[in-house]
C-alpha positions as CSV (number, residue, x, y, z in Angstrom):
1,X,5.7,14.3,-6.2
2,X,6.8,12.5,-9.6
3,X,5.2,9.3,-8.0
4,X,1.7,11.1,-7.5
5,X,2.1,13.1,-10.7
6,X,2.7,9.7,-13.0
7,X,0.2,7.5,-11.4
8,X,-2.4,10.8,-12.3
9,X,-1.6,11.3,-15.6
10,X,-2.6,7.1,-15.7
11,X,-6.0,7.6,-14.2
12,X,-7.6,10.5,-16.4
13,X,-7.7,8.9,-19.9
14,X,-9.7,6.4,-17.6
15,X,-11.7,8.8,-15.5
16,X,-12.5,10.4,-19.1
17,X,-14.6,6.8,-20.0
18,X,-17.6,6.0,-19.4
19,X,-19.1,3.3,-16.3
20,X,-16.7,4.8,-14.2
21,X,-17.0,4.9,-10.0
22,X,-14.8,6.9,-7.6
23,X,-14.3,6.0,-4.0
24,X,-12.2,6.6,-1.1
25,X,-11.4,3.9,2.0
26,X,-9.5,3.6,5.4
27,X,-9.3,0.6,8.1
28,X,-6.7,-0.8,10.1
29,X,-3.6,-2.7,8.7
30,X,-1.9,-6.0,10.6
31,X,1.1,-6.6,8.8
32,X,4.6,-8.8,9.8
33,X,7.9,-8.6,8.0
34,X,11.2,-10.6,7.5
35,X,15.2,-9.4,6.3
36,X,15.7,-10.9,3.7
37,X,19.3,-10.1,3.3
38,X,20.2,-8.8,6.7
39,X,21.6,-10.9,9.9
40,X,19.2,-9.7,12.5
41,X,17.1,-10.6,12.9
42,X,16.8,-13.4,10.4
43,X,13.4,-14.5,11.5
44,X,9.8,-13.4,10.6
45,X,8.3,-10.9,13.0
46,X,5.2,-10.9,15.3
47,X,2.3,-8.6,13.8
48,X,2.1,-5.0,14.3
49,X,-1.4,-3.3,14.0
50,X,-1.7,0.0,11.9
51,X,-3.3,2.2,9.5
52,X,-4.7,2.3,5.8
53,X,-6.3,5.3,3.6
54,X,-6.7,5.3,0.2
55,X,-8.6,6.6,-2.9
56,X,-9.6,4.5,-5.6
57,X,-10.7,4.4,-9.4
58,X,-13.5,1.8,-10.5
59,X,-13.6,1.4,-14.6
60,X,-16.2,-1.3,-15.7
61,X,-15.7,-3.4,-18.9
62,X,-17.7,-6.1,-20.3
63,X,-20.6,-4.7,-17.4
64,X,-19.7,-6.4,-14.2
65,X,-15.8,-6.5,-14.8
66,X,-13.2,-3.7,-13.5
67,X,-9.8,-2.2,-13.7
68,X,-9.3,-0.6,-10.3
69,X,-6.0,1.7,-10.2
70,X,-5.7,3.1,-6.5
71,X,-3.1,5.0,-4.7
72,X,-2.6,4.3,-0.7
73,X,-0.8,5.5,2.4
74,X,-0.4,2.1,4.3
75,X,2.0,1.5,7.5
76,X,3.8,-1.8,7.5
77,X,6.4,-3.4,9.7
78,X,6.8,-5.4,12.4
79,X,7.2,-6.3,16.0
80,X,10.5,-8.0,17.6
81,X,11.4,-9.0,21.0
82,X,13.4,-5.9,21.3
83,X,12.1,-3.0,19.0
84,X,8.9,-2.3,17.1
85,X,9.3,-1.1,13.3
86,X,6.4,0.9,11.6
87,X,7.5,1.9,7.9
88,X,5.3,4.4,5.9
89,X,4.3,3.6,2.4
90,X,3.0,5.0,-0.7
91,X,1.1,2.5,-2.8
92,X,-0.1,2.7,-6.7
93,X,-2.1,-0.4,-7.6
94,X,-3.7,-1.8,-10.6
95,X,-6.0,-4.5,-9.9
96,X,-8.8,-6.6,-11.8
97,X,-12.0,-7.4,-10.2
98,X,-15.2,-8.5,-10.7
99,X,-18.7,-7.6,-8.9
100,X,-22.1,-8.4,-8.6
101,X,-24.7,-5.8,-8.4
102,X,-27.9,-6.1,-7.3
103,X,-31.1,-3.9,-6.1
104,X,-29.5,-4.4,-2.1
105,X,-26.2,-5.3,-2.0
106,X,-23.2,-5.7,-4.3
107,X,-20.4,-8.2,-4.1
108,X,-16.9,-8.2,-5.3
109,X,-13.2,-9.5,-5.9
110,X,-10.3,-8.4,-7.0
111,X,-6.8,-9.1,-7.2
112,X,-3.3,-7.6,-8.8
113,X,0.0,-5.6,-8.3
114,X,1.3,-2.7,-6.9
115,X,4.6,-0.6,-6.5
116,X,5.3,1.0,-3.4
117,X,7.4,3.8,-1.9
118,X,9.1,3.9,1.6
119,X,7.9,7.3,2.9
120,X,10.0,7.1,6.6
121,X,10.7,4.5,9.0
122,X,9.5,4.3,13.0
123,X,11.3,2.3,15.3
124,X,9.6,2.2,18.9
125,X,7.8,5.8,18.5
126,X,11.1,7.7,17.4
127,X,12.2,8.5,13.8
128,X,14.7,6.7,11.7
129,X,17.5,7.7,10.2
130,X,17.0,10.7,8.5
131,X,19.8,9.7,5.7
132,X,18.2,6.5,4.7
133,X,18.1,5.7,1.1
134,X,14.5,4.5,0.2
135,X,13.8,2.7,-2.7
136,X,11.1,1.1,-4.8
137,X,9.6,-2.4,-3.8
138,X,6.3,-4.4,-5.8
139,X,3.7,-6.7,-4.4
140,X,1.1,-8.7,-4.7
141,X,-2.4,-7.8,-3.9
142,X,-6.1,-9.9,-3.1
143,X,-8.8,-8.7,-1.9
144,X,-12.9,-8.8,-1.7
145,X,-15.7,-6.9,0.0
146,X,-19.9,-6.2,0.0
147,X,-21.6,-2.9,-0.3
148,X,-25.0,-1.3,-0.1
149,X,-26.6,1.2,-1.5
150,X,-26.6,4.3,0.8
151,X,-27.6,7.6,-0.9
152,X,-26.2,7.9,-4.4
153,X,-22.8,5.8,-3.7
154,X,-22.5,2.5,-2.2
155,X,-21.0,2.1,1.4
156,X,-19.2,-1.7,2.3
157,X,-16.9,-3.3,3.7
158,X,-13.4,-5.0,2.2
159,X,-10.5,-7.3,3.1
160,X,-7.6,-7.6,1.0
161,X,-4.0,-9.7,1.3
162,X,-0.8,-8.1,0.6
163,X,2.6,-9.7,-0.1
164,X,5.3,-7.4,-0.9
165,X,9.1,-6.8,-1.2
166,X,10.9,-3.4,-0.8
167,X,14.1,-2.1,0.2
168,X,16.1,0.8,1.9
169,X,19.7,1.8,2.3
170,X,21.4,3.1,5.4
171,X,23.8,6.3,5.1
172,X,26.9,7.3,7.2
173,X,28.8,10.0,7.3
174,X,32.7,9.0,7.6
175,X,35.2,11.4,8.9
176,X,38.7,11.0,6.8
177,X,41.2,13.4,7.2
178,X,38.8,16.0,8.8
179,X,36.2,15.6,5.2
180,X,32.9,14.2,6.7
181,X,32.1,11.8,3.3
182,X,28.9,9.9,2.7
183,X,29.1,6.1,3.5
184,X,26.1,4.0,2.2
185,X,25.6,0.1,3.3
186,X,24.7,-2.5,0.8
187,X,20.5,-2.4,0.2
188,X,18.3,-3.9,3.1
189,X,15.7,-5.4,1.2
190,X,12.5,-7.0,3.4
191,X,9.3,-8.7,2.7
192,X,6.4,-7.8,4.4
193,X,2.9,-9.5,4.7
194,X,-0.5,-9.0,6.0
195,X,-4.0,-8.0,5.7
196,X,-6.1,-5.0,6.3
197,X,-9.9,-4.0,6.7
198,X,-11.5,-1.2,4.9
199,X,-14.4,0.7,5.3
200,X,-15.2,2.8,1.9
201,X,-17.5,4.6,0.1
202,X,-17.7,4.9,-3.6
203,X,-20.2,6.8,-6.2
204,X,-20.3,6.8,-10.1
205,X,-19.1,10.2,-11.8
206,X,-20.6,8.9,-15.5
């Protein structure tokens, strides 16, 4: 809840300016991931298809020029010979785009960080390890997409790149001398990357 609450108190001195749009997206997510500090498997994974949902913030500067701060629920992971791995994430972006509006169609591009949460982990349809540490992990983000008018909002269609790094930590429970004691492993940090497709919808609010 901190997470949500911080990234909130961000967006309304922007919300509060003018040129400002308001949108929300979802698609479909195809994603890979490697270990980077963790012996198996040391190689990068096949791709894993999964979900994307988001809302976003569109603040225009120098007319066709935008900060877009966005928060997302994305799935990432990736598929092994053995097991399957699906990892839930919470995303809170800041990118800087530029678009091109005209009477029919608009066209745009954007591109910049994010930090991301681990919400749970999946392996081959059954839950992780309730105990696991999650951490914090950043990325890199790219994307671009067309619209057209529909109504009083805009309805299009974006594709966006995403590199990222994150980490979690596996917990134990140890049994000495009848006291069951917390054990924690060193952090398992991974990158993950991929691409998604969005469908979204977006309207100005001033």
């Amino acid at each position: 809840m901190k997470f949500i609450t911080i990234f909130l108190l961000i967006l309304l001195p922007i919300a509060a300016r003018s040129q400002v749009e308001v949108g929300v997206r979802s698609g479909v997510a195809f994603s890979k991931q490697k270990y980077d500090n963790y012996s198996y498997p040391p190689h990068l994974s096949n791709h894993i298809v999964s979900i994307e949902a988001g809302a976003m913030l569109n603040w225009f500067f120098l007319r066709s020029f935008f900060l877009q701060p966005e928060l997302t629920f994305i799935q990432k992971g990736g598929a092994y010979s053995n097991s399957t791995v699906k990892i839930d994430h919470l995303e809170a972006a800041t990118l800087l785009g530029y678009e091109r509006k005209c009477e029919k169609l608009s066209l745009f591009v954007n591109s910049g960080v994010f930090m991301d949460r681990i919400l749970n982990r999946i392996m081959d349809r059954s839950v992780g390890n309730d105990n696991d540490e999650y951490n914090w992990g950043w990325g890199l983000m790219h994307g671009g997409g067309a619209a057209i008018p529909i109504g009083k909002g805009w309805i299009g269609l974006a594709g966006r790149y995403r590199y990222s790094l994150s980490g979690f930590r596996k917990v134990y429970e140890t049994d000495i001398n009848g006291e069951r004691i917390p054990d924690r492993d060193p952090i398992i940090i991974y990158k993950n990357k991929g691409w998604s497709i969005n469908l979204y919808y977006k309207i100005d609010i001033h």
